[in-house]
C-alpha positions in Angstrom: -48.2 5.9 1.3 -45.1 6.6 3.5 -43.3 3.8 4.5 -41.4 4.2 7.9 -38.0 2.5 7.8 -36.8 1.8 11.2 -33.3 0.4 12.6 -33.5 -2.4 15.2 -30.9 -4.4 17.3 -30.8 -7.3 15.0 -30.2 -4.2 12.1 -27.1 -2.9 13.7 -25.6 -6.7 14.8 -25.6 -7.1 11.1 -24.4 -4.5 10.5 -21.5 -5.0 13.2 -20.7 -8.3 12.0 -20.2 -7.2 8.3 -18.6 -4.2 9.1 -15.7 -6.3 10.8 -15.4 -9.0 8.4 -14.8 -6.6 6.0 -11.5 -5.2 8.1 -10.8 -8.7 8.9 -10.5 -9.1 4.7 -9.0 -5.6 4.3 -6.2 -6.2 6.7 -5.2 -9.7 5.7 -5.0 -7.9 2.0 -2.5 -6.3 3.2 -0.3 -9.0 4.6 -0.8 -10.3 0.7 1.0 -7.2 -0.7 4.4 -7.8 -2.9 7.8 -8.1 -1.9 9.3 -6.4 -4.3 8.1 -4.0 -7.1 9.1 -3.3 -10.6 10.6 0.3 -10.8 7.3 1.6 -12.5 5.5 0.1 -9.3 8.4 2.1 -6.9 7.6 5.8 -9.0 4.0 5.4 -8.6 4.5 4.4 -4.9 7.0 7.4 -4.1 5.9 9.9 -6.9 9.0 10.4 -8.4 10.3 9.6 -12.0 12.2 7.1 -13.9 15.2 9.6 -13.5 14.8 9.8 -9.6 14.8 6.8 -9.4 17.9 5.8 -10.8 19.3 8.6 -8.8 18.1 6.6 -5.8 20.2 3.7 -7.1 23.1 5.9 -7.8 23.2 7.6 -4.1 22.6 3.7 -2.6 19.2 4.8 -1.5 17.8 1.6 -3.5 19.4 -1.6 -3.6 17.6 -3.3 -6.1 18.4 -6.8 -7.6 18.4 -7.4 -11.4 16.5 -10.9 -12.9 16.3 -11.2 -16.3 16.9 -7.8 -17.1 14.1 -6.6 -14.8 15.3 -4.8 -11.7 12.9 -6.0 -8.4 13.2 -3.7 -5.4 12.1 -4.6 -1.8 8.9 -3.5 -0.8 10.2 -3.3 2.7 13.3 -0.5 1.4 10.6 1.4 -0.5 8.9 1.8 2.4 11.3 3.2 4.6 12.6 5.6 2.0 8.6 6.7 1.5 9.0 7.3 5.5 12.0 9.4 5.2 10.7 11.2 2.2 7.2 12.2 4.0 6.2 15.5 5.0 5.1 14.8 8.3 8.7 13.1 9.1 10.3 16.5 8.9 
């Protein structure tokens, strides 16, 4: 037997609704993000290594600030310098 599987109004309302409930959820995700990152966070962000990263530091590219050892580094810097570092902003 061949069962016919059709999509209504009510279907695609549903589907509406949940479609933007889930951006609603994805976006404020984002406002939950970090302030700063751990230098392993910053090389997998910007693809670079350890070394690169310390040359970052060196050239005052990255500012971070050092607690306990650890070295925390503003999301918001990272950010730009992933900006300046992008293809498309050549």
């Amino acid at each position: 037997m061949i069962q016919n599987d059709y999509i209504t109004k009510a279907d695609l309302e549903a589907f509406k609704i949940d479609l933007i409930e889930s951006l609603k959820s994805l976006l404020t995700e984002k406002d939950n993000l970090p302030k700063t990152l751990k230098t392993y966070q910053v090389e997998r962000v910007l693809k670079v290594s350890n070394g690169t990263i310390q040359n970052y530091r060196k050239q005052g590219l990255l500012n971070p600030k050092k607690i306990g050892g650890t070295l925390y580094y503003s999301a918001e810097e990272v950010g730009s310098l992933l900006t300046i570092n992008s293809p498309l902003a050549s």
